[in-house]
N, C-alpha and C positions, 0 to 999 in steps of 0.2 A: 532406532537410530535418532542419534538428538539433532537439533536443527544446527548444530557448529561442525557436524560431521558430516550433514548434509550438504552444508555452503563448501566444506571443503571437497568435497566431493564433486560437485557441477562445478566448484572452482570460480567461487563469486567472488567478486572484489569487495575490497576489505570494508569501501567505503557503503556500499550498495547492499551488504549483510545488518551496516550497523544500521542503516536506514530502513531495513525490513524490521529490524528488533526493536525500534523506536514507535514504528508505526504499529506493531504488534504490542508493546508498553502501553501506547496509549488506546487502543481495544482494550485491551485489560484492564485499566483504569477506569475505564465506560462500563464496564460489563460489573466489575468490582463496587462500580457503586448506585447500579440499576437501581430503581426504586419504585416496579410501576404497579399502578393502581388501578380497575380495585386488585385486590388481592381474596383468596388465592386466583393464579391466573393456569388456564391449564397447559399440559407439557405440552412440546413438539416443536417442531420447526417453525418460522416465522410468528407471527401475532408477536407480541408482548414479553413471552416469556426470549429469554438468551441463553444461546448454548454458548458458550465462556467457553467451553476447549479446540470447538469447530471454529470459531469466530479467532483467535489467538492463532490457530495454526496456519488458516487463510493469510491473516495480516504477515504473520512468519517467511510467507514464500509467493507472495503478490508479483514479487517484481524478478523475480529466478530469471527472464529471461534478457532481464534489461538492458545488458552488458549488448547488444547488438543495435544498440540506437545512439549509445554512445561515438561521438565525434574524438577518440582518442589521439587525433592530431593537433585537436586544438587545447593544445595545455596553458596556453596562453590565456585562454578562459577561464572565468571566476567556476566556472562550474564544473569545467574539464580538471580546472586544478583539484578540485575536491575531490573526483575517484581516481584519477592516477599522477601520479608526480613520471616528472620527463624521465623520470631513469627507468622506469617501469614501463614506458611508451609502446616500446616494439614485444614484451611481456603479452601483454594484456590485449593487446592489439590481434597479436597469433591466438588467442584466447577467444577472443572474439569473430576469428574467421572460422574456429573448430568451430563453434558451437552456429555460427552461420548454416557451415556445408552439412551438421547433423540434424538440426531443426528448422533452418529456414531464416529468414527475413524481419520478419513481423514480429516484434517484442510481446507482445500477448499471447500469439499463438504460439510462439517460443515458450512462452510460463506456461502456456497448458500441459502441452509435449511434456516437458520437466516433470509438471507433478501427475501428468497422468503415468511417466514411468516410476516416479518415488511408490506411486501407488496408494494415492491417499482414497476418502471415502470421496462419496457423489454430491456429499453437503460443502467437504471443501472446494470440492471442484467449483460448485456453484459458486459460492461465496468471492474465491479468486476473480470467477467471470465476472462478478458485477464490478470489477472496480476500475475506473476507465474514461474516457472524456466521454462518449457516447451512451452511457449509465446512468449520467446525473437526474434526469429527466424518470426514466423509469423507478430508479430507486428511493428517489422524492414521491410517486405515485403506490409505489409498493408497501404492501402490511410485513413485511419482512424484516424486522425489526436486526437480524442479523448481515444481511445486504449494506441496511443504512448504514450500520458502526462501523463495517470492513471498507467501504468509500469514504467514510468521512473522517476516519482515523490516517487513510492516506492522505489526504489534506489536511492535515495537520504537521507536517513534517516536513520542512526542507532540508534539502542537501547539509545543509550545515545546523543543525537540529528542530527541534519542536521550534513551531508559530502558532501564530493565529490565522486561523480561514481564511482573513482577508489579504495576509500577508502571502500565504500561500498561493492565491489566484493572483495579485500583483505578480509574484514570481513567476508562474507558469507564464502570464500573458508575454514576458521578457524571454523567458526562455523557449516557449516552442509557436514562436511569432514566425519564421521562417522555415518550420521544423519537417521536414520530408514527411513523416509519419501525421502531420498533422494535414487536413485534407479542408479544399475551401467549404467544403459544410460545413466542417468542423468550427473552422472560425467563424463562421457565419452564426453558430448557434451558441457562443460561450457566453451570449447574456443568460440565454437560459440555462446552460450548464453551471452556470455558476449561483442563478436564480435559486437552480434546484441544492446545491449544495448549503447555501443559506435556508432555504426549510428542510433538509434534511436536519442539519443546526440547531433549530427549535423543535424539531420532532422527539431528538432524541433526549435534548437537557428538562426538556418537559417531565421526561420518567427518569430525571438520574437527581442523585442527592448532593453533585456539585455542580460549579458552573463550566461553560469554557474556557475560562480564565484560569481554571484552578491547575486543566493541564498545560503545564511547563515542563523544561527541561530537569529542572531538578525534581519537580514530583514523580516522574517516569525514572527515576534513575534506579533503583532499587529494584524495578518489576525489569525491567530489561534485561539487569545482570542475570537475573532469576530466571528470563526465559533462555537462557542460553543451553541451560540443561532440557530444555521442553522435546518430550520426544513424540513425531511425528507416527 
């Protein structure tokens, strides 16, 4: 099954598929122009080497469950406005109470639920897990070189498309400053989370053969389309 008959499927909103494909473009991009040394480096999971299809399909379905965090009354928001327009309100909304009363609450453990019924392998499964406010810190500490790109390719992408890192954590601190899912540890530790996502940043451009700058919106545009057909 490709990943467009999947979103059709769980019934992702439109704006929240494009935002999975964008954040998956730019894995892609990462992985597409790996460069690490020395070389040869040997296979397998984490160290150095990337698995390019585990890592892509991860970024692909990161946020499957995210539609139950959403505030879809407040359309009146810059950010409400961006996944649903008021005519779709009470749509999307009935969308989001199924998917409440069949998996729960918690937008994470809602993503796992999701692909541990798609049925993916145990590497995506991982890979999903790491990506998250409370990950930043471990993922900066880990030789798992596939961990780092699935967290840091989500920071890379806002609602309204690719940024930069820092624009990224600007955003976040605005949008989930008051955020029920977010918990007072949680704000209490986003210097470090965000610490950690800045050397995850040089971790990774260390072994790649462009810079941060290089991904944008238009350099992603052609691997996104392309991942549309990506089959899971």
């Amino acid at each position: 099954m490709n990943i467009l008959e999947i979103y059709k499927k769980y019934q992702i909103m439109p704006n929240l598929a494009e935002h999975q494909l964008r954040v998956a473009a730019v894995g892609d991009m990462i992985c597409g122009n790996w460069n690490p040394h020395p070389d040869p480096l040997p296979k397998g999971e984490g160290g150095l080497h990337v698995d390019r299809e585990n890592i892509v399909a991860a970024c692909l379905l990161h946020d499957m469950g995210n539609i139950v965090k959403f505030d879809l009354s407040k359309t009146h928001n810059l950010y409400s406005a961006l996944f649903v327009k008021p005519k779709d309100q009470l749509f999307w909304e009935n969308i989001k109470q199924e998917v409440i009363k069949k998996y729960g609450s918690g937008s994470h453990n809602v993503t796992i639920k999701i692909i541990k019924e798609i049925g993916v392998s145990p590497r995506i499964l991982e890979l999903v897990d790491c990506v998250g406010f409370n990950q930043g810190f471990d993922n900066a500490a880990s030789g798992d070189v596939g961990k780092k790109i699935c967290a840091y390719s989500d920071m890379r992408v806002m609602p309204n498309g690719v940024c930069s890192l820092e624009q990224r954590m600007a955003d976040l601190r605005v949008r989930y400053k008051n955020h029920p899912e977010v918990s007072r540890d949680e704000k209490d530790s986003r210097e470090v989370f965000e610490a950690s996502l800045r050397e995850i940043e040089r971790q990774i451009f260390e072994y790649c053969s462009i810079k941060p700058s290089d991904i944008t919106e238009e350099a992603i545009e052609d691997r996104k389309e392309k991942l549309k057909n990506f089959d899971i």
